[in-house]
N, C-alpha and C positions, 0 to 999 in steps of 0.2 A: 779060464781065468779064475784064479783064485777070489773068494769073498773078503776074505778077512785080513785086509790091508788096505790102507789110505790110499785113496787116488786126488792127484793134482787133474782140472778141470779148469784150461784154458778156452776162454770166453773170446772173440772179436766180432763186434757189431758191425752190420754191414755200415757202407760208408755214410747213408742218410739218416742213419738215426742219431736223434739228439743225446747227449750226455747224460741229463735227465732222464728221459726213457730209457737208454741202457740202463741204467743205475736200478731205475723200475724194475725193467725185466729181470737181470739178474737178481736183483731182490727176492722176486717171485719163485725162480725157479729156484735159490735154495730153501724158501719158506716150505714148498713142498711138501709136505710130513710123506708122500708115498716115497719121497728120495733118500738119496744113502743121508747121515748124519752130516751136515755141515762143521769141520771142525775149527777151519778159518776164513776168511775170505775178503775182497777187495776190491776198489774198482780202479781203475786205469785212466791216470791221469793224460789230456789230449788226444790226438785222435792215434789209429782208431779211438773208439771208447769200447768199452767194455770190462771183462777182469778174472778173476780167477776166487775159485775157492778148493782148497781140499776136504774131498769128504769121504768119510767111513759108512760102507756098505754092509750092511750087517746079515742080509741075505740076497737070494739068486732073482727077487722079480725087483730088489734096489738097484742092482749090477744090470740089468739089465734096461732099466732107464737112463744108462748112462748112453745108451743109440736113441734115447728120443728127447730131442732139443727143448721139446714144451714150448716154454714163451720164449725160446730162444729160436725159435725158427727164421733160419737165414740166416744165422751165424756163423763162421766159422768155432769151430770146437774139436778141442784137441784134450785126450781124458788119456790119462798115464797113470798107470801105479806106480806106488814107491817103494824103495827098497830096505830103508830102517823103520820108517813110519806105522806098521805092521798093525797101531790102533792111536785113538786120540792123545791117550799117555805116551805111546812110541812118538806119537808127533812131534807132542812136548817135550820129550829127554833128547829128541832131536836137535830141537832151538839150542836148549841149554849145551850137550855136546858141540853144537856147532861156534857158537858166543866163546865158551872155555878153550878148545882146543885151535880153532882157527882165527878165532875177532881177539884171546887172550885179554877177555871180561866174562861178564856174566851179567844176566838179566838185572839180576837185584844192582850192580854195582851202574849199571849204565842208568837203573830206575831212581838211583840215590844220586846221579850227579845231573839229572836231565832238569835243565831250565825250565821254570816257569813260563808256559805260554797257553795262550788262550785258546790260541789253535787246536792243541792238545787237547781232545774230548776225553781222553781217558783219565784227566786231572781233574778235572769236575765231577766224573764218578765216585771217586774216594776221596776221605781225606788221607794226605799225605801227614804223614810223622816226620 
């Protein structure tokens, strides 16, 4: 298996663990610093719980913790490479190829018409112009 390409890393907690504690555990395991580089990731709303993150493996003993679950023991976990994503930037011209060519937007345009809400944690980080 090649190193140097993003892999998506599906997460599902077994049935008794809380939402909270998943959130926890996956938190942990991409805190990591021995693991590939976290370049996005999420958790899963209802049950199961759990979530995904893709991450960039920069060499062969990060690639190779992708077979040991860590604090996800007992999970199911399903770890696939991609095929445009090839680095964290690949990830990103991803998005953007994908938004232009198939959603026929763009990041910036959906980031300039998107309502005010509180929910929204990402609106609190910056100010908006």
């Amino acid at each position: 298996m090649r190193v140097a390409r993003c892999h998506l890393i599906c997460a599902l907690a077994p049935s008794g663990l809380s939402a909270r504690r998943a959130n926890l555990a996956l938190n942990e395991y991409i805190a990591d610093k021995r693991r590939a580089l976290p370049v996005v990731h999420d958790h899963f709303v209802g049950r199961p719980h759990g979530g995904f993150v893709v991450a960039y493996p920069t060499n062969r003993p990060q690639l190779a913790l992708f077979d040991d679950p860590g604090p996800l023991e007992g999970w199911e976990i399903v770890s696939r490479p991609l095929t445009f994503s090839l680095t964290p930037v690949g990830f990103s011209a991803q998005v953007d190829f994908t938004l232009e060519n198939y959603g026929g937007t763009s990041l910036e345009k959906l980031r300039a018409d998107e309502p005010r809400d509180r929910r929204y944690w990402w609106q609190r980080e910056k100010t908006r112009t």
